[in-house]
C-alpha positions as CSV (number, residue, x, y, z in Angstrom):
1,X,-41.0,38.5,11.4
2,X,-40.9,36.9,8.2
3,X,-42.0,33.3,7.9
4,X,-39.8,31.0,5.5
5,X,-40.5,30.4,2.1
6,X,-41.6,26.7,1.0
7,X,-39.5,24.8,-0.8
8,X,-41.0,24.0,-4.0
9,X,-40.3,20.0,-5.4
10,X,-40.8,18.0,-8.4
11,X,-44.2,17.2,-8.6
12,X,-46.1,19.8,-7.2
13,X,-45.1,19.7,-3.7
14,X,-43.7,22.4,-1.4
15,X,-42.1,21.8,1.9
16,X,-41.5,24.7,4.3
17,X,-37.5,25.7,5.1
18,X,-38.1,24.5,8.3
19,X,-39.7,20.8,7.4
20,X,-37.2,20.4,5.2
21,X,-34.0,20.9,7.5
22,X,-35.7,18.7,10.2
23,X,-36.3,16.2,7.7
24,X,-32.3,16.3,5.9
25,X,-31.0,16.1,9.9
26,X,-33.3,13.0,10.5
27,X,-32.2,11.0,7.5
28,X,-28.5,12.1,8.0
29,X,-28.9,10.9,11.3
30,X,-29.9,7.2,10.4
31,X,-26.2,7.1,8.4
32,X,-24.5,8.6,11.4
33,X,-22.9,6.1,14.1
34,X,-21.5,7.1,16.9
35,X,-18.0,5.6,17.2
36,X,-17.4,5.8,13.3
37,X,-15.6,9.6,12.0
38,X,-18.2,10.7,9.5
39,X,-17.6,10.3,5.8
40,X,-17.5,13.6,3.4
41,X,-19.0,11.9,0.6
42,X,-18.9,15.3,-1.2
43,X,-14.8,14.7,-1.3
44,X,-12.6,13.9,-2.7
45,X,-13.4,15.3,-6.3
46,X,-14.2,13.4,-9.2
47,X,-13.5,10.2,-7.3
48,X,-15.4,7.4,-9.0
49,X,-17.8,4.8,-6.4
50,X,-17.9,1.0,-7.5
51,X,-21.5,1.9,-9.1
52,X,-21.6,5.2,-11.6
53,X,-24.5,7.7,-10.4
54,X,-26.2,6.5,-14.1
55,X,-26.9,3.0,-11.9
56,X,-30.1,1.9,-10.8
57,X,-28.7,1.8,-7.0
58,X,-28.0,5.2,-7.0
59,X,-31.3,5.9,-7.4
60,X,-33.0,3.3,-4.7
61,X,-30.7,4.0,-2.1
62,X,-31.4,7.5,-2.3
63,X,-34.7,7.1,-0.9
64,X,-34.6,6.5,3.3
65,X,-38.2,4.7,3.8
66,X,-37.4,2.3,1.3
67,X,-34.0,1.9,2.6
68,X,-35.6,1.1,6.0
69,X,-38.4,-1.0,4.9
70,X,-35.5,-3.2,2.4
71,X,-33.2,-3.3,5.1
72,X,-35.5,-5.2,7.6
73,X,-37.1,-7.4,4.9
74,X,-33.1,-8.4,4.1
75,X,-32.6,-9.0,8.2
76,X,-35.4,-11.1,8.1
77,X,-34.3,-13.5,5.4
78,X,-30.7,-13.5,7.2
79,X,-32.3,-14.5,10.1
80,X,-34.1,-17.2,8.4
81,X,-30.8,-18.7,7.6
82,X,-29.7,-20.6,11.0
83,X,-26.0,-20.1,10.6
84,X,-25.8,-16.4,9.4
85,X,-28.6,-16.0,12.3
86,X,-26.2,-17.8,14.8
87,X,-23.5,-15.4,13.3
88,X,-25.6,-12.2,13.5
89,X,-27.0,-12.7,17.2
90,X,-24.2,-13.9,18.9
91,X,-21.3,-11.9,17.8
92,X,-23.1,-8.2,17.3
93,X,-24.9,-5.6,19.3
94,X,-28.4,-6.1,18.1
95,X,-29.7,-6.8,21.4
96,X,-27.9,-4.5,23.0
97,X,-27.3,-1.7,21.1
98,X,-29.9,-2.2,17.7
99,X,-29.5,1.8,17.1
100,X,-25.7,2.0,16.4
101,X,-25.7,-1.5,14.5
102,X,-28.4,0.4,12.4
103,X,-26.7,3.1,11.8
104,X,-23.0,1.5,10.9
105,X,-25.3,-0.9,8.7
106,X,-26.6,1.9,6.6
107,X,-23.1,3.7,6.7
108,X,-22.1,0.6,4.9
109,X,-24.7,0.3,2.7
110,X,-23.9,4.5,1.8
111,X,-20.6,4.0,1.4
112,X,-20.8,0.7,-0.7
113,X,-23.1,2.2,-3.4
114,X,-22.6,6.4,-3.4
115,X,-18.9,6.4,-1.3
116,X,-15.8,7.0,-3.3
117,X,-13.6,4.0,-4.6
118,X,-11.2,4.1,-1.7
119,X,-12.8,4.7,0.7
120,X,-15.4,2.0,0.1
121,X,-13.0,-0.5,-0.4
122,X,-11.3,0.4,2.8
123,X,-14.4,-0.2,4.2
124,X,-15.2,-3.5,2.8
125,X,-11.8,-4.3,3.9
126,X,-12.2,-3.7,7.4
127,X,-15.4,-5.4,7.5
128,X,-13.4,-8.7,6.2
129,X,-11.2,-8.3,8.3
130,X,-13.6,-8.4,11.4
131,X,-15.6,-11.2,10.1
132,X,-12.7,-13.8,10.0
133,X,-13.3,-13.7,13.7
134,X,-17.2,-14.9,13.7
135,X,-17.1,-18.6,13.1
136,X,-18.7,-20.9,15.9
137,X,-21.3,-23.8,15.3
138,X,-25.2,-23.8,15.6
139,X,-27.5,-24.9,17.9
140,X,-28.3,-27.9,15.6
141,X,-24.5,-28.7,15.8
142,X,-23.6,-27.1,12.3
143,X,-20.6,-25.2,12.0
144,X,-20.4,-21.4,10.2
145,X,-18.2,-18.7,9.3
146,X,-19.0,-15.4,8.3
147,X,-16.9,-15.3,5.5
148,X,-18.0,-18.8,4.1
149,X,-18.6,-17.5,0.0
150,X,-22.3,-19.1,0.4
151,X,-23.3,-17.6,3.2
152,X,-21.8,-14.3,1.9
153,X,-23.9,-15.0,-1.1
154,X,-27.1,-15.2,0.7
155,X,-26.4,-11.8,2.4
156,X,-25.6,-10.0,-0.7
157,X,-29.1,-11.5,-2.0
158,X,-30.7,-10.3,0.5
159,X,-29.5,-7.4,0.6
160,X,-30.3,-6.6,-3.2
161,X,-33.5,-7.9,-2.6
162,X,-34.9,-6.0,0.5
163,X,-34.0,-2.6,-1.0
164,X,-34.8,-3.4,-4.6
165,X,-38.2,-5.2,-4.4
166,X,-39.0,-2.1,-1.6
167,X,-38.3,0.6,-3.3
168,X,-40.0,-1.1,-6.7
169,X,-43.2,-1.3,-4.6
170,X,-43.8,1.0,-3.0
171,X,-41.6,4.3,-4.4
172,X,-41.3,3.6,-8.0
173,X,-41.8,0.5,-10.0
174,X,-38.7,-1.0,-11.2
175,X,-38.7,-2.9,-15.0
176,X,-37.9,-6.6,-15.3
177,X,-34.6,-5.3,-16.6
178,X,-33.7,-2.7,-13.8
179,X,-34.2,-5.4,-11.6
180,X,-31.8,-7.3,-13.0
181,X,-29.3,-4.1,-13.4
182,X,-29.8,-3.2,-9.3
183,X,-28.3,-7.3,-8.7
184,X,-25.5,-6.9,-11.5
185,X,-24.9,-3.6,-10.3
186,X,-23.7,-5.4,-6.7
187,X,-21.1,-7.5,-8.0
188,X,-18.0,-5.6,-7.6
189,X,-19.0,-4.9,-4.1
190,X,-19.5,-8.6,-3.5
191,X,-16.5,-9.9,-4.6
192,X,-14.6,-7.3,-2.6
193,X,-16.6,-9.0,0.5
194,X,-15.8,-12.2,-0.9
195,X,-19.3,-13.2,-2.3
196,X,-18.0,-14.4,-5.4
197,X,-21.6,-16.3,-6.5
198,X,-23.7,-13.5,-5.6
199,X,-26.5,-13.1,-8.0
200,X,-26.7,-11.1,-11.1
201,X,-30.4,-11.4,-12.1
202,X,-33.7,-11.5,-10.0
203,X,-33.6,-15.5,-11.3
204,X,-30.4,-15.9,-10.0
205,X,-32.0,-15.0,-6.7
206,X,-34.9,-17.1,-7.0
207,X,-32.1,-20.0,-7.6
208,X,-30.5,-19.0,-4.3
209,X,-33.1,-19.1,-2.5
210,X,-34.7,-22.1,-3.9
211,X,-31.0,-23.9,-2.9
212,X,-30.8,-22.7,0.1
213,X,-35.1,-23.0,0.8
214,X,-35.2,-26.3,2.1
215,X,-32.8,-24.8,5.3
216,X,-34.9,-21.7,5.9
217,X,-36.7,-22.3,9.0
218,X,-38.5,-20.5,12.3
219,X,-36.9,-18.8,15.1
220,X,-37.9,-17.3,18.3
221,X,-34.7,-14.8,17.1
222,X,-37.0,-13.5,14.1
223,X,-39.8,-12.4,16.2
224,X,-37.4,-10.9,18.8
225,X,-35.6,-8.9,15.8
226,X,-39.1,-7.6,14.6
227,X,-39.8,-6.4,18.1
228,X,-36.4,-4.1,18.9
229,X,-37.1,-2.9,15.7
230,X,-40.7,-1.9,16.3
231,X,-39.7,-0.1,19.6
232,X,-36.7,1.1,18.5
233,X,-36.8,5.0,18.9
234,X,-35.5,5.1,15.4
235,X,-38.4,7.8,14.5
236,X,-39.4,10.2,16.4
237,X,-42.4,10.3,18.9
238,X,-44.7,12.3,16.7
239,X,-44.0,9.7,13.9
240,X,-43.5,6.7,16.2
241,X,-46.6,5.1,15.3
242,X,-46.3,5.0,11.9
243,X,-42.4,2.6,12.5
244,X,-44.4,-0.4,13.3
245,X,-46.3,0.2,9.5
246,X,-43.0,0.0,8.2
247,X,-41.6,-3.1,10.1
248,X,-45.2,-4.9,8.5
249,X,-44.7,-3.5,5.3
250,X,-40.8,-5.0,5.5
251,X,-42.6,-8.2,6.1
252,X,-45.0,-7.6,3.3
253,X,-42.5,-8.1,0.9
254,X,-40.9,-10.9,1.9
255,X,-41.8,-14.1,-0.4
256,X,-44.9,-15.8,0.8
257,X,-43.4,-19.2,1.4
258,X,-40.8,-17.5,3.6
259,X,-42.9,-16.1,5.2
260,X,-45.3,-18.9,5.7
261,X,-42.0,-21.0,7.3
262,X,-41.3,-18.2,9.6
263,X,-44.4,-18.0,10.8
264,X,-45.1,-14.5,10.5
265,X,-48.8,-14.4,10.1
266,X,-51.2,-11.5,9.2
267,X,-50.3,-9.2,12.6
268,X,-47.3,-8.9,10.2
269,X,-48.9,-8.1,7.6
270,X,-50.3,-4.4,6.4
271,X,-53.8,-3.7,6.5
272,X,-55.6,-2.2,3.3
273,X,-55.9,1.4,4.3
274,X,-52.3,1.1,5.7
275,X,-50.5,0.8,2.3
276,X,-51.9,4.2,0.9
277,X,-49.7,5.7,4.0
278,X,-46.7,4.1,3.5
279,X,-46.7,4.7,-0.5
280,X,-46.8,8.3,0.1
281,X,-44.5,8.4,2.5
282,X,-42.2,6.4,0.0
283,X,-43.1,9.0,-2.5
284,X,-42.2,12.1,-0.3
285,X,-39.2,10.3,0.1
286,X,-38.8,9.9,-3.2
287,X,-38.9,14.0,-4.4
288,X,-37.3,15.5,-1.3
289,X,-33.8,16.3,-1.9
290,X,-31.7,16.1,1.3
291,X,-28.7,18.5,0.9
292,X,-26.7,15.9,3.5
293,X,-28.3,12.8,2.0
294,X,-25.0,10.8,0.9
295,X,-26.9,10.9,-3.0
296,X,-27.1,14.5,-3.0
297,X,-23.6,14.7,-1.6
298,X,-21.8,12.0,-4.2
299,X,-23.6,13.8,-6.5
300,X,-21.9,17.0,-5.9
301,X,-18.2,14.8,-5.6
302,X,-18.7,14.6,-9.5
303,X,-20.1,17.7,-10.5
304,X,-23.2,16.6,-10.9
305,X,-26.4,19.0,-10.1
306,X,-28.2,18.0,-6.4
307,X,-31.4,17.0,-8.5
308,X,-29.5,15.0,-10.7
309,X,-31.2,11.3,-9.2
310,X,-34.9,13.4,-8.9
311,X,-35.6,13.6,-12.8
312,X,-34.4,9.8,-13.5
């Protein structure tokens, strides 16, 4: 019986046949909810997404450990927010169901950056649509909205942020100026979500942030985030272990003083001889191309070759 041949990558790496289908199934997987009709990204042809595949966001959000890492660092700074947290935690299925609400979330976040034109729009449309129902008031007796422009703001930060600065640090650093590009690059999705002052530069977020600082604060809801999404079987058992290095990494990159506020001291935090596993899982990630990755896919929807985003 014949064994299967390696797949040889960029860089000097080889995965076996095998490996590598495991791997594409597991990261497809993570984009895959249940109750949502998968999306063909390979279709229609030639139809343009809101970011061209020359972006700098079509080259972070092709990489899934970053993704995950960006995408809890984001949460946490939502949470940190007490009205988007009261929004977040009382009208969605975190608690109950944090695997689906992962997986719609990175659907979304797919569709937003590699999805074609109309069919992210639709999207964004139907996500609207849902939020004008999510208004309520705080504990503290403040009242929100999901669709208030400055909270939307703060989420769209956030969002930029998390999978930015993650995949800048630990995949492939980012200039000063593709930083900036990855936040410009957001604004057509934003105002399509209604985040009109959404920022454009890393200093626009730092502005943001430094407004809406002073109403960051603690939350027994932060630490009970971290912990479904340490034991969520999001990996699997082999690999479970490692999940928890990239919930602390997540944490790792949030700003110090945010950190300090929340309260997430140094059991959040990665050890030294952790980071040298989590950059090369980052960098795996980074030079294996996953034929049902929704990069590889897009790619493919405008004739593009399946390593176009690997030799960037």
């Amino acid at each position: 019986m014949r064994t299967a041949q390696p797949t040889i990558l960029r860089g000097g790496l080889a995965l076996p046949a095998a490996l590598r289908r495991w791997i594409d199934a597991l990261a497809a997987e993570l984009f895959d909810p249940p109750d949502v009709p998968p999306v063909d990204f390979s279709r229609p042809a030639g139809e343009a997404a809101l970011v061209g595949p020359e972006s700098v966001s079509w080259r972070i959000f092709k990489n899934p450990v970053t993704l995950f890492i960006g995408g809890v660092a984001a949460v946490i700074l939502e949470l940190a927010e007490p009205r988007v947290r009261e929004g977040v935690w009382r009208h969605s299925t975190f608690r109950t169901d944090a695997m689906t609400r992962l997986q719609r979330t990175g659907m979304a976040a797919m569709l937003t950056v590699y999805g074609p034109r109309s069919k992210a729009e639709a999207m964004i449309a139907g996500v609207v649509r849902a939020h004008d129902r999510v208004a309520g008031t705080t504990s503290g007796g403040v009242a929100y909205s999901a669709n208030d422009p400055e909270l939307l703001d703060w989420v769209q930060a956030t969002a930029t942020f998390g999978f930015a600065t993650a995949y800048s640090d630990y995949a492939r650093q980012l200039l000063p100026d593709e930083l900036d590009r990855a936040f410009a690059e957001g604004e057509a999705a934003a105002a399509l979500y209604g985040a009109v002052g959404a920022p454009r530069s890393r200093a626009d977020f730092d502005e943001l942030a430094g407004r809406l600082g002073p109403g960051l604060e603690a939350s027994p809801i932060v630490i009970e985030f971290l912990g479904i999404m340490t034991s969520l079987p999001a990996l699997p058992v082999p690999a479970r272990r490692f999940q928890k290095l990239l919930i602390n990494a997540a944490v790792e990159i949030v700003p110090e003083w945010v950190r300090a506020r929340l309260g997430l001291g140094p059991e959040w935090r990665l050890k030294s001889w952790q980071r040298p596993l989590v950059f090369a899982a980052a960098g795996l990630a980074e030079r294996v191309r996953l034929g049902r990755s929704p990069a590889v896919q897009s790619c493919r929807r405008l004739g593009l070759p399946d390593d176009y985003l690997y030799h960037r």
